[in-house]
N, C-alpha and C positions, 0 to 999 in steps of 0.2 A: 814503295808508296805510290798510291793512285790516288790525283786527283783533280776537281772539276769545279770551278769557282765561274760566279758571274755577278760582279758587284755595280750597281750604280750610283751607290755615293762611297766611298771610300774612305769617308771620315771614320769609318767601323774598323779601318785598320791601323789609321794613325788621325789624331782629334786635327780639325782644320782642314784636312785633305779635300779635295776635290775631284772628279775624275767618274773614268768608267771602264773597270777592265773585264773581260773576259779571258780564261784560261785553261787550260787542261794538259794531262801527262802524265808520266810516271818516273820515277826516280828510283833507281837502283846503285850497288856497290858499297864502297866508303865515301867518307869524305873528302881524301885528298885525290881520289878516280872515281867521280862517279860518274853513271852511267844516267844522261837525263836525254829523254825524246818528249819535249811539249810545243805547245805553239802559243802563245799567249796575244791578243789585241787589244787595244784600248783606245783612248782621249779625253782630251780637255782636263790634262794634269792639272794642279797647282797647290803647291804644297811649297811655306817658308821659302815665297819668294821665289820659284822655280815653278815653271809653266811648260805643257808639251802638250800641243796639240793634238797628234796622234802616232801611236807605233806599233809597228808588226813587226812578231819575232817566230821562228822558227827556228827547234834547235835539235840535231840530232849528235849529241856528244858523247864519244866511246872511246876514253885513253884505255881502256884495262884491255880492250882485245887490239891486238898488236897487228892483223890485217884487215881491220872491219876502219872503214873511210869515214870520218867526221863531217857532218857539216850546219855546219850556222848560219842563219841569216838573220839580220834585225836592222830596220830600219826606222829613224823618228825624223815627225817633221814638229818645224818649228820650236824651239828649245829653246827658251828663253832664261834667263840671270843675269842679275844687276844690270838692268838697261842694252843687255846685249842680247842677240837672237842670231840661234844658229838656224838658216830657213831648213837646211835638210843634215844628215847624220846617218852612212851608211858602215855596218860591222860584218863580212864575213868570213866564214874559215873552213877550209875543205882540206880533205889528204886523210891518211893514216898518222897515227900518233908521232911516228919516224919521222912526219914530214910535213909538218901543216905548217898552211899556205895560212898569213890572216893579211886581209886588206879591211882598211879605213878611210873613210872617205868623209868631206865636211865644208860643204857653201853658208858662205856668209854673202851680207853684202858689199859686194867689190872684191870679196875675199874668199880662194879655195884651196881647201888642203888635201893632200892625199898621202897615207904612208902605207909600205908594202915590209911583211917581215915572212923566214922563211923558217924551221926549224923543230927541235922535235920537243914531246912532253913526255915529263914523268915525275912520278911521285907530285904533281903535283906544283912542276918548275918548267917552263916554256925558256928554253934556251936554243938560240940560233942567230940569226945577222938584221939586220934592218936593211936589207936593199934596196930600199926607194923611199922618197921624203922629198915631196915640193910644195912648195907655196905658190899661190899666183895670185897678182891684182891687178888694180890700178895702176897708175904710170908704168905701164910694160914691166911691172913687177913680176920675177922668171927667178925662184930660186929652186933648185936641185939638188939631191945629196949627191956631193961629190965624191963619196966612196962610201962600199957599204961597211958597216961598222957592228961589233960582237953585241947583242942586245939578250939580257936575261933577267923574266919578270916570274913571280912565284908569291906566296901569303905571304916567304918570310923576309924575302930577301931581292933587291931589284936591282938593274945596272945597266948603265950603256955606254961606252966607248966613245973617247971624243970624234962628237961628227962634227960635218960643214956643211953649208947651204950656202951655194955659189951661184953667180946667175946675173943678172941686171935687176935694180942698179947697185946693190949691196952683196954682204955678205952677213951670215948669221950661223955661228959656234957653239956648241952646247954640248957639255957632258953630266952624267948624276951617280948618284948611288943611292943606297935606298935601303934600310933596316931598322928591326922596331929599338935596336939601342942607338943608333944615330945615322946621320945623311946627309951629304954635301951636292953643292950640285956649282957647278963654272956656266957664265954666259955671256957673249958677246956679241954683239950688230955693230955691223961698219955702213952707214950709209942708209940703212933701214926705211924705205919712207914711211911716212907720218899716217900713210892713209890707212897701214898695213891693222896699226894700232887703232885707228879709228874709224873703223867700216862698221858703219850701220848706225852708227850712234846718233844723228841727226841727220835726217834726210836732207834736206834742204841744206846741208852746209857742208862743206869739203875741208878738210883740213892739210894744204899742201906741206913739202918741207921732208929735210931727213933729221934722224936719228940716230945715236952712234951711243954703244952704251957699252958698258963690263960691269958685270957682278959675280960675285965670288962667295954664296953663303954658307952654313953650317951648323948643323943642331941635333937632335935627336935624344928622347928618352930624357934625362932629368936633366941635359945641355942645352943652356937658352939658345936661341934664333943668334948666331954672329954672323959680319962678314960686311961689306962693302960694296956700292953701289956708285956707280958712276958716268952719269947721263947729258949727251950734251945734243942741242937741239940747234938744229942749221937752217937758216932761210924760210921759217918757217910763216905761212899766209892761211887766211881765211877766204874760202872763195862762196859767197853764198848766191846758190841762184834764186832771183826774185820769179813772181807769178809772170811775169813780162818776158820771161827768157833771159835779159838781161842777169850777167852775171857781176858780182861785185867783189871786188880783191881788197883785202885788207891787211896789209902786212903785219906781222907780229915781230918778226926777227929773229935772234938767236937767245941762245944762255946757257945754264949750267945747272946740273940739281947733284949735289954729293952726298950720298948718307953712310954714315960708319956705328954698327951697333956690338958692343963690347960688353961681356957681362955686367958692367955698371951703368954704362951709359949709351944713351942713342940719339944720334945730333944729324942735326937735315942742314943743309944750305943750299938755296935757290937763290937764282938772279937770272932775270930776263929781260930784255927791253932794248933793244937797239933798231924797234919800225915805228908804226904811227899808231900803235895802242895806244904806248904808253910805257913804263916801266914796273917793273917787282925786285924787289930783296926783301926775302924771309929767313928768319932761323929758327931753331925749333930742338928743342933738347928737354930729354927724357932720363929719368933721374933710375936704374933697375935695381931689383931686391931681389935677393935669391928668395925661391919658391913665392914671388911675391903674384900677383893678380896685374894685368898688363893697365887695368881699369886704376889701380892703386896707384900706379909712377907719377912721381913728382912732374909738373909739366912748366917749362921756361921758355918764350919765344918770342918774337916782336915779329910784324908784317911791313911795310911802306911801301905803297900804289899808289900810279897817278896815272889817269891817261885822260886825252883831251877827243877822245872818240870814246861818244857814250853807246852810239849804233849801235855796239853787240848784243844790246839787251834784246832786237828785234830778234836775235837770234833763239834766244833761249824762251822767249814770251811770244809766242805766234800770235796774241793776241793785238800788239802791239808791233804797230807798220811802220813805223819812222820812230827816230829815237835821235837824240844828241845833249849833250852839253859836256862838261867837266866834273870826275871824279876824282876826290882825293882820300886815303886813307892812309892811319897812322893806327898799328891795333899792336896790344901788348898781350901775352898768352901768360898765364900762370894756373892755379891749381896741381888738376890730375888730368891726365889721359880721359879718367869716365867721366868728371866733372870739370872739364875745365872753365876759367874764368877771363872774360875778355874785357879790356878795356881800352879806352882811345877814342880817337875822333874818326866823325865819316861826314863829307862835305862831300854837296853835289849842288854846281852853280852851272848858270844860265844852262838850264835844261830845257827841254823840248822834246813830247808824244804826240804822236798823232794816233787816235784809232777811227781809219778811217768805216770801219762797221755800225759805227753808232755816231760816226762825226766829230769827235770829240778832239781839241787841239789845246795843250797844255803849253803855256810859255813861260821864259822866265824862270824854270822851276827852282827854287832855293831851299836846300835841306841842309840843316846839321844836324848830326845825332851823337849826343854822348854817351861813350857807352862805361859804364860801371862794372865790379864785378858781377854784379848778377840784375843790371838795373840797364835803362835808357833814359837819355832825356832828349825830347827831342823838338824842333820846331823847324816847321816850313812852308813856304807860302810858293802860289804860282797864279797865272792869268789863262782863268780860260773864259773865252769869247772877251769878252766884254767887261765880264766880270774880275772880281778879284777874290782866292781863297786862300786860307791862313790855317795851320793846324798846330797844338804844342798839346805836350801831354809827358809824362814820367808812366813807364811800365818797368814789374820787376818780375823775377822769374823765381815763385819757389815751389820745389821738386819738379822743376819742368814745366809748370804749368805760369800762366802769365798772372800778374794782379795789378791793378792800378786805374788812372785816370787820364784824358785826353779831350780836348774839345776841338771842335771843326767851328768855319765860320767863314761866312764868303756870301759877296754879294753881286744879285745879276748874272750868276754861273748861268753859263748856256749847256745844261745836264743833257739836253736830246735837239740834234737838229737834223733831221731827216724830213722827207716831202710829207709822211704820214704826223710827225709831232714837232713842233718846234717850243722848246719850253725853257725858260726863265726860271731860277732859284736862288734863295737868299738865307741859306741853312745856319742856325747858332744852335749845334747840339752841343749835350757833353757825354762818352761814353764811359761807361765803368764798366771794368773788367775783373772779374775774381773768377779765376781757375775757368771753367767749363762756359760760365754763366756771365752774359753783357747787356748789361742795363743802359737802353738809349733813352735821354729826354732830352726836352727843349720845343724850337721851333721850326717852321719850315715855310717863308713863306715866296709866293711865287707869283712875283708883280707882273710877269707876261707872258701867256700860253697862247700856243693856235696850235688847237687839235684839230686833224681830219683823218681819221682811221680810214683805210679799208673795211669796203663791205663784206662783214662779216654774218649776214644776216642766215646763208646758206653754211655757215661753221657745225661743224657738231662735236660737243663735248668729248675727250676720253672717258672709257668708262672707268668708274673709281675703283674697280679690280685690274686695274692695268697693274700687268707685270713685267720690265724690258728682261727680257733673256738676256742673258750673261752681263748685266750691272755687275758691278761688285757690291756684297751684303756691305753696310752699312754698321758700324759698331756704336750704340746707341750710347755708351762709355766714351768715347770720343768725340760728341758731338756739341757742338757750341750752343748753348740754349742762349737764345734771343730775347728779350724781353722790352720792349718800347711803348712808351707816353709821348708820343711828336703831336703837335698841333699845326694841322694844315690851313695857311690863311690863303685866301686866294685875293691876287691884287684887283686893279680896274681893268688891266689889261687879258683878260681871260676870255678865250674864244673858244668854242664848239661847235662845230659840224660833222654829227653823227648822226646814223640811224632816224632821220628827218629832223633833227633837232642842229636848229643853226641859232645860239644864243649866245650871251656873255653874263661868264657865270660869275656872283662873290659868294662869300661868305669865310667859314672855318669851319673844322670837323678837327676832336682831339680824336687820334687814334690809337687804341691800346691793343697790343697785340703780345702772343708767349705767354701770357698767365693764364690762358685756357685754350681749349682746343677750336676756339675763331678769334676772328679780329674785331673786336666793337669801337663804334664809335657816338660819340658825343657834340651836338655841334645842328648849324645849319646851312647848306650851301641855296641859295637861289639863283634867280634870272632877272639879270637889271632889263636886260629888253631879249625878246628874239621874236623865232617864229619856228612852229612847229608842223609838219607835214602828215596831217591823217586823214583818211578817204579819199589820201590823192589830191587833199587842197590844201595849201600852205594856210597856215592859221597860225594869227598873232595870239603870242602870250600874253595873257593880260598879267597872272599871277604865276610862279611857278617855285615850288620851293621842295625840297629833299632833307627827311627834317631826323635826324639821328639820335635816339633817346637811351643809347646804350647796347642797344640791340646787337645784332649783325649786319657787319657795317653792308653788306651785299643785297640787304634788306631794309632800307629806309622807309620810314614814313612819305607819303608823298602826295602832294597836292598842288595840282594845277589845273588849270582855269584858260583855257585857248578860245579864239574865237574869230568869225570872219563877215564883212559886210557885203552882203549879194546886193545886186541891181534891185530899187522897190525900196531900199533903207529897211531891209532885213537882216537882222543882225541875229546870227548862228554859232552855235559853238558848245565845247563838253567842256565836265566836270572830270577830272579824275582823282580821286579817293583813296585812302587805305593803303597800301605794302605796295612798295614794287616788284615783290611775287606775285600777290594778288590784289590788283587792281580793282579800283569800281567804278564806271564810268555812266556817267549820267550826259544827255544833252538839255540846252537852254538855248532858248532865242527871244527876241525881242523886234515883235510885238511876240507875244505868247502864241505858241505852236503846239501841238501835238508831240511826244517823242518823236512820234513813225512820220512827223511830218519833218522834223529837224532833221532825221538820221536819211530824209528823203534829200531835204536843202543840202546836205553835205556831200550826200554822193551822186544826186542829177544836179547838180546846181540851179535846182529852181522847185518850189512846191510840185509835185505830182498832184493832178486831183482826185477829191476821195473816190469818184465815181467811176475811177479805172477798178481793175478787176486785179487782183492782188499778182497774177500772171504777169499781166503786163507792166505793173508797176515794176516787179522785182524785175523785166526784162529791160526797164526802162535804165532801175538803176545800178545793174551790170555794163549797159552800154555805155551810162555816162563815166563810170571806174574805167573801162578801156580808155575813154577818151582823152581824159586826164592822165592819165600814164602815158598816153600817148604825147599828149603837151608836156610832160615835165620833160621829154625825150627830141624834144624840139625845141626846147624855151621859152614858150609862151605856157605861164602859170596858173590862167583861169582857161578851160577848156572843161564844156557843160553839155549837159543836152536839157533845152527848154521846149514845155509843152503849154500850147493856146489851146484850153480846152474850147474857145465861142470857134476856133477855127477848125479845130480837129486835128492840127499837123503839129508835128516835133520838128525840131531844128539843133543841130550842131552848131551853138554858139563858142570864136576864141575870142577875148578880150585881155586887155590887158589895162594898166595907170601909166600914161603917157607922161604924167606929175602927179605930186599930191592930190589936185583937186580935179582932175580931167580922166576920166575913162572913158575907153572905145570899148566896141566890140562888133562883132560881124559875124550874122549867122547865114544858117546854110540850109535851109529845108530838106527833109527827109523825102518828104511825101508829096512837096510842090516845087514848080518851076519857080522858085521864089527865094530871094536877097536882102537881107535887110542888113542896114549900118544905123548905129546907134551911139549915140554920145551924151556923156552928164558931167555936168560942169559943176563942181559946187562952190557956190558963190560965197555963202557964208553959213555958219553952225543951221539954220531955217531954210536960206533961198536955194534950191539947185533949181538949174538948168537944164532939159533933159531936152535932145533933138532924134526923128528917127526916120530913115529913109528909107524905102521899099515899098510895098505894095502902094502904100500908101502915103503922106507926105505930111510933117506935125513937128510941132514945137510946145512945150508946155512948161510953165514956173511954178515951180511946187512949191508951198510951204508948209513946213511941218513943226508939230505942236506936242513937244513930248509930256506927259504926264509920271 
C-alpha cells in the first residue's frame, strides 16, 4: 500500500479532533513483520483531553529481512494529559532484527527520564534486556538501574524482571507481566521525593518531602483490579515562591494512605496532619458486584479537616494574593461511585482576601454551608472596606445541573478602589438559578463614586470580527444564560471627571439585559452641578440629563444646555439635542447673537467683527483653539484672543475669577507695543465695577437692565 495524506482539521478522522498532519509511505509484508518506510509530521494535537504540540517521525522498519538495518526516529514536543506536560518525548531504534538497539528519552519539569533496551524481533515479539533506566531531578534526585534485567514486549504477551533504581536519595523496585487473560505488576519507593511526583504541576509552588510506598496489584480479562497499596508521606512542606523572590514554607507534615481492593470490597484510609496545615482523616469504602459497572458500587465514607492556615488558597487561585482564616469540615459520603451524595458541614471563620489587582480587601469572612444529599444551605457575611455584605441562599443539584434561590446584600461595599475609579455600593439582589438559566433582580444603589478614567479619546475599537487564535470553541450547551432587571440608583455623592465632563451625577436607570441581543434601559440619570469643556472653554451646565426610554442603553436620549459668561456681560453657550450617537447642537447667547457669531464667542473668546474677511476670521479662531489648549496645559482656564476693531490690533488675553465676584485678566498685543490689565468687580445682580489699565487709564460703573 502507497500512501499520501495532508489534513488540516482532523475532525474527518475522529469527531472533536484537532490538529494538523502530514504523511506519506508505503507498507508492505504481513501484519505480525511488516515492512513500513514513511515519514509523517504534524501539530496542535487535541483530542479527549490529550494535547501535542508537534512531532516528527521517521520510520524505516524491516524485521522480515534478517540483514537489511532498521531505523526509527520520532520525536514530540509538548504532550500534555490531566494537568501534566511532557515538554519533549524522544523514540529511537536502529540495528538489524538480531539486534535492535531502542532508546527513549522524556523531559518534564524538574523531571528526566531515559531507558536503553537491547535485543532481538520476531514474529512479532521484541525480546532482550533493559540495560539502562534513570530518573533525574530536583534535590540531587540520581536514580539508576542497578542491573540490567530480561525485558520481553509483543501484541500478546509482556514482561520484565524485577529491576531497581538506586541512587540518591531513594530507591525505586518494579516488576510486571502483561497478557490479554490477566497481569500483575509489584512496586516499591523507599524515600522517593515528593518533587519526583509533582513536577510541573504548579509553577509557582514546590512541594518538598519523601515518599515511601508498596503496592502489589492484579487483574486481567474477566478478574477485577485486586491488590494492595500502601503509602506513607515524611516531612512533607509547601515552598511557594512569591513575585518578590521571596520564598514561603509551609509545613504539611507526615501520614499514611492504605488502600486494599478485594472482589467485594474497596476501602481507602488517609490520615495526615502533624505541621501547620492542619489535619485530615478519611475513609472511603466501595461496596463490588461481579460483572457490575465501577459507576454502580455502593459508596460509604466520611472526611474531617481543619486547618488554621487558609493561605493555600493563594496557591491554587492566582487571582487571589493574600488569604487567611479557619477552615473546618465534617463531610459524610454515601450513594454510588458515579453519583455520589455528600452531606455535613463546611465552616470558614475570621477569614481574610486581599486582591490586590482591583484593590479589593475582604475581612472578617464568616461561612457556613450545609450540605444535603443533593442540596446546600448556605450563609455568610464579611467587611469589605467600610461596608458590610451578607449572603444566604439554598441550591440543589438535579442531574448535575444546579436549581434554586439566593440573595446578596451589603452596604457601602468599596466594589473598585483604584486611582482611575473609586466606587461605593449598596446591592439587595435575589438570584434564581434553574439548570443553565440565572435570573438576577433587585437593586443597586451607590451613594459614593469618584470616577476619573484614563484618556481614552485616542482608543480604538476591536473590530467585531475579531477572532483570538487558539481560544478554545465555546460549547453554547454549556453556557449560563444571564438574565437581569437591576435598577441602578445613584446617591449624592457621585462624581465625574471624564472626557471634559467634571459633574455630579443622580438619578436611576433600570437595566434589563439576556432577553435580547442588547442591554436596555429605563430611567433618568442627570447633573446636579458641573461643568463641561468644549471649544476648549470650560462651560457651566445649566441643564444636563441622559434620558433612557427602553432603548439601548449605549444610546440615550440626551440633553443638555452649557454655557459661559465673557467680559461685556455676554452670555454664550450650546444646545445639545437628540441620541448620543447623533447629537444636534445648536448655539445661544444672550444678548441675541448670530450663530457664527456665538460659535466665534466660544472659540476666540470675544465677538470677531463682521467686516473681517472670513480668511481671517477662521485664522483668527484657529489661533484662539491653540490658545486655550495651551492654558488648560498651564492652569489658567480663560485664555482668548481679543480683537478692537476702532484700533485694528488683536491681543492674547489670560484671565481668570480671583472669587466669585472679582476677575482679572492681562492681555498682550499682537501687533503693538502695548499692555493692558483689567479688572471687574461685581458689586451686586445690576452694579459692576470695571477698571483698566494700559494705553490708556479708566474706570467705569455699569448698570445693567435686563428685559
Amino acid at each position: 500500500m502507497r500512501f499520501a495524506t495532508s489534513l488540516h482539521d482532523l475532525s474527518l478522522l475522529a469527531p472533536g479532533a484537532q490538529g494538523e498532519l502530514k504523511a506519506s509511505g508505503t507498507v508492505r509484508g504481513t501484519l505480525a513483520e511488516p515492512d513500513i518506510v514513511a515519514s509523517a509530521h504534524g501539530g496542535d494535537f487535541a483530542w479527549q483531553g490529550v494535547t501535542l504540540k508537534a512531532f516528527d517521525a521517521d520510520i524505516n522498519f524491516n524485521p522480515g529481512a534478517a540483514t537489511q538495518e532498521s531505523k526509527i526516529d520520532a520525536r514530540l514536543r509538548q504532550l500534555s494529559f490531566a494537568g501534566r506536560t511532557l515538554e519533549t518525548v524522544v523514540l529511537t531504534l536502529d540495528g538489524p532484527p538480531a539486534a535492535y538497539s531502542v532508546h527513549l528519552a522524556a523531559t518534564a519539569t524538574g523531571l528526566a527520564f531515559g531507558a536503553q533496551a537491547v535485543g532481538q524481533y520476531a514474529r512479532g515479539i521484541f525480546d532482550g534486556q533493559l540495560t539502562a533506566l534513570s530518573v533525574t531531578g530536583n534535590e540531587q534526585l540520581r536514580l539508576s538501574l542497578e542491573q540490567p534485567v530480561d525485558l520481553m514486549v509483543g501484541l500478546e504477551r509482556a514482561q520484565v524482571q524485577w529491576l531497581c533504581l538506586v541512587g540518591t536519595p531513594g530507591s525505586l523496585c518494579a516488576d510486571g507481566q502483561w497478557s490479554p487473560e490477566s497481569w500483575s505488576a509489584t512496586f516499591s519507593a523507599n524515600q522517593l521525593p515528593l518533587t519526583t511526583l509533582t513536577a510541573g504541576m504548579t509553577p509557582a509552588v514546590e512541594y518538598t518531602g519523601t515518599v515511601s510506598a508498596h503496592a502489589q496489584v492484579e487483574g486481567g480479562g474477566a478478574k477485577p483490579l485486586q491488590g494492595t497499596l500502601t503509602a506513607q508521606l515524611a516531612n512533607a512542606e509547601i515552598r511557594h515562591r512569591l513575585v518578590s523572590h521571596k520564598v514561603e514554607n509551609t509545613r504539611v507534615g507526615s501520614g499514611t494512605v492504605q488502600v486494599t481492593a478485594t472482589p467485594t470490597l474497596i476501602t481507602a484510609h488517609a490520615n495526615l496532619g502533624d505541621g501547620t496545615v492542619g489535619t485530615m482523616r478519611g475513609t472511603l469504602e466501595l461496596q463490588r458486584e461481579p460483572q457490575g459497572r465501577w459507576q454502580d458500587m455502593p459508596l460509604t465514607g466520611e472526611l474531617h479537616a481543619q486547618t488554621d492556615n487558609a493561605s493555600l488558597l493563594t496557591l491554587y487561585v492566582p487571582d487571589i494574593d493574600r488569604s487567611s482564616g479557619h477552615i473546618f469540615a465534617d463531610i459524610q459520603l454515601a450513594g454510588t461511585a458515579g453519583a455520589p451524595r455528600i452531606t455535613g458541614l463546611v465552616k470558614v471563620t475570621d477569614g481574610q482576601i486581599d486582591v490586590f489587582q482591583i484593590n479589593l480587601s475582604l475581612r472578617q469572612i464568616a461561612l457556613q454551608a450545609q450540605l444535603g444529599d443533593t442540596s446546600i444551605d448556605f450563609k455568610g457575611s464579611a467587611h469589605v472596606g467600610k461596608g458590610e455584605a451578607s449572603a444566604n441562599g439554598h441550591l440543589e443539584w438535579r442531574k448535575l445541573l444546579p436549581y434554586g434561590k439566593f440573595h446578596l446584600e451589603g452596604t457601602n461595599l468599596r466594589v473598585a478602589d483604584l486611582p482611575e475609579a473609586q466606587i461605593d455600593a449598596s446591592p439587595a439582589l435575589d438570584f434564581e438559578v434553574s439548570g443553565h438559566k440565572i435570573e438576577v433582580s433587585g437593586r443597586v444603589t451607590v451613594p459614593f463614586a469618584r470616577i476619573q478614567p484614563k484618556d481614552i479619546t485616542g482608543a480604538v475599537r476591536a473590530s467585531p470580527d475579531e477572532v483570538i487564535v487558539g481560544s478554545e470553541p465555546e460549547d453554547v450547551r454549556e453556557r449560563f444564560e444571564v438574565f437581569s432587571t437591576i435598577t441602578l440608583a445613584l446617591g449624592d455623592r457621585v462624581n465625574i471627571d471624564a472626557l471634559g465632563l467634571t459633574a455630579r451625577l443622580v438619578g436611576s436607570v433600570t437595566l434589563r439585559s439576556g432577553f435580547d441581543a442588547i442591554t436596555r434601559g429605563n430611567g433618568e440619570l442627570s447633573v446636579a452641578e458641573g461643568t463641561y469643556r468644549a471649544f476648549a472653554r470650560q462651560l457651566d451646565i445649566q441643564r444636563g440629563r441622559l434620558i433612557f426610554t427602553g432603548g439601548p442603553i449605549t444610546n440615550p436620549g440626551i440633553d443638555v444646555v452649557a454655557q459661559k459668561v465673557f467680559p461685556g456681560s455676554v452670555t454664550a453657550g450650546i444646545n445639545v439635542r437628540g441620541t448620543l450617537a447623533q447629537p444636534s447642537i445648536s448655539f445661544f447667547s444672550d444678548p441675541p447673537l448670530t450663530q457664527a457669531q456665538v460659535a466665534s464667542l466660544l472659540l476666540a473668546g470675544g465677538s470677531l467683527d463682521s467686516s473681517q474677511s472670513a480668511g481671517s476670521a477662521a485664522l483668527g479662531q484657529g489661533a484662539a483653539l491653540l490658545a486655550a489648549q495651551l492654558g488648560s496645559h498651564i492652569g489658567i482656564p480663560d485664555v482668548s484672543l481679543e480683537t478692537d476693531p476702532l484700533l485694528n490690533s488683536t491681543s492674547l488675553v489670560l484671565g481668570r475669577f480671583l472669587s466669585p465676584r472679582l476677575y482679572v485678566s492681562y492681555g498682550v498685543s499682537l501687533t503693538q507695543q502695548l499692555n493692558t490689565f483689567k479688572m471687574r468687580y461685581t458689586l451686586s445682580d445690576r452694579w459692576t465695577l470695571r477698571t483698566e489699565v494700559g494705553q490708556a487709564y479708566g474706570a467705569d460703573l455699569v448698570y445693567s437692565i435686563a428685559k
